[in-house]
PALUM-798408 format. One record per residue (C-alpha): x, y, z; residue in three letters; residue number from 1. Coordinates in steps of 0.02 Angstrom, whole numbers, plus 50000, padded with zeros to 5 digits. Layout:
! PALUM-798408
x|y|z|residu|num
X|Y|Z|ALA|NUM
...
//
This chain:
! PALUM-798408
x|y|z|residu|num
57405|54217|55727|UNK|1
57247|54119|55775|UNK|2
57273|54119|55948|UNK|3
57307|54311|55933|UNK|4
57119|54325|55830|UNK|5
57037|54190|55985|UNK|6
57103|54310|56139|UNK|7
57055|54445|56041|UNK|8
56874|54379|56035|UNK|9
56876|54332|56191|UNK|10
56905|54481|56278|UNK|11
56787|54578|56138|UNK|12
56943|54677|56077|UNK|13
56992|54693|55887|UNK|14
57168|54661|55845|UNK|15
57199|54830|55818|UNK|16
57107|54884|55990|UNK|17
57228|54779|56076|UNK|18
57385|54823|56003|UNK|19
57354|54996|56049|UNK|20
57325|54935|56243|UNK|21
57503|54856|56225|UNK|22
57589|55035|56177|UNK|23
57515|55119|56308|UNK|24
57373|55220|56201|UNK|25
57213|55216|56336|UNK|26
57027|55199|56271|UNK|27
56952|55380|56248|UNK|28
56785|55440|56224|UNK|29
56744|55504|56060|UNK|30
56788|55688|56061|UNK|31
56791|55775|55896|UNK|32
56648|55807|55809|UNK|33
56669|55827|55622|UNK|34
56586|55908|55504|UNK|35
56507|55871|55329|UNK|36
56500|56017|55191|UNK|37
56416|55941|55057|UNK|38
56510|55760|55026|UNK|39
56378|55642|54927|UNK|40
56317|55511|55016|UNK|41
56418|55364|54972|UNK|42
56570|55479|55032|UNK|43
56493|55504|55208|UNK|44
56445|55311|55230|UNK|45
56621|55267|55176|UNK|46
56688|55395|55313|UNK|47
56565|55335|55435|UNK|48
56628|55170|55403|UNK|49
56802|55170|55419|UNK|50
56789|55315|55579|UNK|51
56616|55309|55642|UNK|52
56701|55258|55814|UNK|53
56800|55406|55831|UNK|54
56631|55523|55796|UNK|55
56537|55621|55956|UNK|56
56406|55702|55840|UNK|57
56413|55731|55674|UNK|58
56367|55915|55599|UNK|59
56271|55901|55412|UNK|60
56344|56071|55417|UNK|61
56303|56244|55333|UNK|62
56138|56234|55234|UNK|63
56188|56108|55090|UNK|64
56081|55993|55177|UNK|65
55926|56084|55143|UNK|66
55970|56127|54968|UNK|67
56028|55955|54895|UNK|68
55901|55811|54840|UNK|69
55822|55765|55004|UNK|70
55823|55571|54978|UNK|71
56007|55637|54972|UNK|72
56001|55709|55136|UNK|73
55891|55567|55236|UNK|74
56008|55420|55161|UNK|75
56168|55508|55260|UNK|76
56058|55524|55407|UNK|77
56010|55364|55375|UNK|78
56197|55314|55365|UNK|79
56244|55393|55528|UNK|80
56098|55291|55619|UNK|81
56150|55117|55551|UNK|82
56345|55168|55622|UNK|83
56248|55222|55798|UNK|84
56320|55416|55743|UNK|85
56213|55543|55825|UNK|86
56189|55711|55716|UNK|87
56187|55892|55727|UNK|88
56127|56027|55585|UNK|89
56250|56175|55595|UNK|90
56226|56345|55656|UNK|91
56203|56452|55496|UNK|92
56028|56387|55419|UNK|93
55951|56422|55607|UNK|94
56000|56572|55626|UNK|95
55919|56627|55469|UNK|96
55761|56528|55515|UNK|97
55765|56657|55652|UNK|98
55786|56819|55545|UNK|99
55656|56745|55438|UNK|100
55526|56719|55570|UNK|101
55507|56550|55526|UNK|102
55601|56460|55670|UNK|103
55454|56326|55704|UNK|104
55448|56281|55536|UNK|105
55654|56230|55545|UNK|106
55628|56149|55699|UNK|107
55487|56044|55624|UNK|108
55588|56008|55468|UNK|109
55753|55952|55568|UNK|110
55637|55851|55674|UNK|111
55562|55780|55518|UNK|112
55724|55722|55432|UNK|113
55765|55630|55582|UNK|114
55930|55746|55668|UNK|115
55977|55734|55843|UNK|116
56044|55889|55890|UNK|117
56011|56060|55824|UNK|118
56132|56202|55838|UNK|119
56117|56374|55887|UNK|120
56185|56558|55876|UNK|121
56188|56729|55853|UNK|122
56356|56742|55743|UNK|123
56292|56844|55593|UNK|124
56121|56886|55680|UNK|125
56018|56950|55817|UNK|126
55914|56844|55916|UNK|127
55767|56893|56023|UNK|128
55728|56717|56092|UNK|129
55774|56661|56274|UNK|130
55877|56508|56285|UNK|131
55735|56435|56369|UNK|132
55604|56457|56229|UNK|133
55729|56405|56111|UNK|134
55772|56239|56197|UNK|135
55581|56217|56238|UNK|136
55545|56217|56058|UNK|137
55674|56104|56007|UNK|138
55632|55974|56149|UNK|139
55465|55972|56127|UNK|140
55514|55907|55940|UNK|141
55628|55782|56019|UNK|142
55801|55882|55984|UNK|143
55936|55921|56070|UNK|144
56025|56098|56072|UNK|145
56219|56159|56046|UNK|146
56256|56339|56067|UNK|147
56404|56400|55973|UNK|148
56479|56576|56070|UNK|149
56572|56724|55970|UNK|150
56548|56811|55809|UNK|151
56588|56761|55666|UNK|152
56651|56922|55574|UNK|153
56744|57072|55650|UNK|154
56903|56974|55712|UNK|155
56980|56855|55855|UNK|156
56915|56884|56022|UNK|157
56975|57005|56129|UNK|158
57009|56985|56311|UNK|159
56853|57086|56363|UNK|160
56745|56994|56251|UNK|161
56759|56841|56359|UNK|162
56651|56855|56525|UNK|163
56489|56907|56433|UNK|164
56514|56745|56318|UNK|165
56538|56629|56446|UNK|166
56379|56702|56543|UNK|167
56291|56710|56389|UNK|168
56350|56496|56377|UNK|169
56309|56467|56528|UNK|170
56150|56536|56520|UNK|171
56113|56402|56384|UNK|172
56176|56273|56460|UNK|173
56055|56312|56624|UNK|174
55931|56304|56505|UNK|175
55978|56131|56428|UNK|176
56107|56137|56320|UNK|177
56213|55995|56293|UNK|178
56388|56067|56231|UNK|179
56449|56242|56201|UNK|180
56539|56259|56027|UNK|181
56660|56400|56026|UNK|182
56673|56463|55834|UNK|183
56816|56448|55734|UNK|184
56749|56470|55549|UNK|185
56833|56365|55429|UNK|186
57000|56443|55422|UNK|187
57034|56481|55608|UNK|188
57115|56640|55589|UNK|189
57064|56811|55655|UNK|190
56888|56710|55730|UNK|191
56854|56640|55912|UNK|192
57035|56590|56004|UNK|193
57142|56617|55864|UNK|194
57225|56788|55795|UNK|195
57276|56872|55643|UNK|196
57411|56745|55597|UNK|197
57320|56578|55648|UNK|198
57396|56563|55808|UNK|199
57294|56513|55975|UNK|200
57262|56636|56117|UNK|201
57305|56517|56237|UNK|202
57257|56625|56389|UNK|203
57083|56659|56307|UNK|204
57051|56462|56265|UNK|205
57091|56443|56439|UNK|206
56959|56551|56508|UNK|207
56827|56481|56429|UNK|208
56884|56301|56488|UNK|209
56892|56359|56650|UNK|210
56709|56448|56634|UNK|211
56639|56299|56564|UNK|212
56700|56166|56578|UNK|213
56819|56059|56468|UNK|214
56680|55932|56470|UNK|215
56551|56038|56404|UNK|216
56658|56169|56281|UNK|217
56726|56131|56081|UNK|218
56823|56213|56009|UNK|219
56820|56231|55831|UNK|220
56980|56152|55732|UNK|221
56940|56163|55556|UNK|222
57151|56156|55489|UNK|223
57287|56038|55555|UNK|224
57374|56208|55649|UNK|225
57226|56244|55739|UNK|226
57183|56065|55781|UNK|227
57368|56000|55841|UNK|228
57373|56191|55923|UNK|229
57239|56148|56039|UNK|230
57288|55955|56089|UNK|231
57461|56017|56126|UNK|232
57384|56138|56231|UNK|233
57240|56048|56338|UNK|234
57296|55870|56283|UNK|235
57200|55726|56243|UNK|236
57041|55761|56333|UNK|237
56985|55912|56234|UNK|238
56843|55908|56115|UNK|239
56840|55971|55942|UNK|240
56742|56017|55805|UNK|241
56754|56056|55611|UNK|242
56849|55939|55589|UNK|243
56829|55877|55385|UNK|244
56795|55710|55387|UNK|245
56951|55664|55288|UNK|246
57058|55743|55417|UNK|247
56959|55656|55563|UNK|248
57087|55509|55566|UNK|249
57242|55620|55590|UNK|250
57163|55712|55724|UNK|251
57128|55552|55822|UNK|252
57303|55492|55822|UNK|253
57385|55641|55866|UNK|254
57266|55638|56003|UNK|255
57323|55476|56029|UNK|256
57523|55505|56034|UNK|257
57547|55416|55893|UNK|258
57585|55583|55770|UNK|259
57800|55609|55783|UNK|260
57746|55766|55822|UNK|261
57617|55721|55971|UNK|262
57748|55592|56035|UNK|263
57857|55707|56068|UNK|264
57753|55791|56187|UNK|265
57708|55738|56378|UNK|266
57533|55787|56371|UNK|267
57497|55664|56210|UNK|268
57632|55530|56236|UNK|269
57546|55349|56295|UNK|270
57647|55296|56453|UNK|271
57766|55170|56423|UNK|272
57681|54992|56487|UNK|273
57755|54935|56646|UNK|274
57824|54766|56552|UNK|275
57889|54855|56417|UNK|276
58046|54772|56365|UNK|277
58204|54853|56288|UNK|278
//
């Protein structure tokens, strides 16, 4: 066992990291970004603990953030810095800072609390902003900027729907932004990719990988269908997001291969090592 814990050291693996080298699993990226509703803060540094790794960005989603206690709300940012987690505010409380004329002031406030990344959209309003301005504004606070595509009421997207949203994301990303989230709400059913029943329109999640860019597009996962729905269908290298933080851990090893159900398929499934023995 010690000499297990010294080559472990020595090579600046964990135990754990290593192990997974021997089955076949290869080092990823961080990929999912999950999302926070409202846990208290001891919650979200015990998450942050245990998965902090596994985190892209983390969204202090919806507006709870600006509602609870605000020492509340700086000692989870504060907990995300110490685990080197960058953050993102979600989509909702700007677009009401728009409709409210009072977009500066949310910008300064973000800025203020110490986020990263803000994000952006027109799913339950209208905007009148370029991409540009908007970006501009958030830069010159030193934030970054997400744009989430597709509405979030009226229904999955139809085919038609499709080409306008990826101009109108690739418009935003020309202007600066770092990552295109495609919505998904929190149940995943008759929103963004997915229909009526919860299943994945495979042929429209393609398109907008394909527009793009798997490298700069998440997709929304908020439930374990919609989640193992879209690993099965663009494998391990596909981002998520809305992903509760209690569910991060099972998305990360089905991403992995190491679910019964993700082993069983050749996208997910680690390669057998070449010295594997019988």
């Amino acid at each position: 066992m010690e000499q297990t814990r010294e080559s472990a050291a020595a090579s600046g693996t964990t135990a754990t990291e290593r192990y997974l080298e021997q089955i076949g699993v290869p080092r990823m990226p961080a990929l999912t970004s999950p999302f926070d509703p409202g846990y208290d803060p001891a919650t979200l540094a015990s998450h942050l603990e245990q998965s902090g790794h596994l985190i892209s960005i983390l969204k202090i989603s919806m507006a709870c953030w600006i509602v609870a206690r605000e020492s509340a709300t700086r000692a989870k940012l504060a907990a995300a810095r110490a685990h080197g987690v960058r953050t993102a505010t979600g989509g909702g409380p700007f677009e009401v800072a728009v409709a409210q004329g009072r977009l500066a002031e949310y910008l300064d406030l973000c800025a203020k609390l110490g986020f990263d990344r803000i994000e952006c959209g027109t799913g339950f309003t209208e905007m009148g902003l370029t991409p540009a301005r908007v970006v501009g504004m958030a830069a010159e606070r030193g934030l970054e900027v997400q744009y989430e595509v597709g509405p979030k009421h009226g229904g999955g997207l139809r085919p038609d729907a499709v080409d306008p949203l990826i101009a109108e994301a690739r418009g935003w990303l020309e202007a600066g932004a770092r990552e295109i989230v495609v919505e998904a709400r929190e149940s995943a059913v008759a929103v963004g990719v997915f229909d009526a029943d919860g299943r994945l329109g495979s042929d429209i999640a393609d398109r907008f990988a394909e527009g793009i860019g798997l490298d700069a597009v998440c997709f929304e996962a908020p439930t374990k269908s919609s989640q193992f729905a879209l690993l099965d269908h663009f494998g391990a290298g596909v981002r998520l997001s809305n992903v509760r933080l209690e569910e991060l851990l099972r998305v990360e090893i089905y991403r992995r291969g190491l679910h019964s159900d993700a082993f069983a398929n050749p996208r997910l499934r680690p390669p057998a090592p070449d010295d594997a023995r019988p």
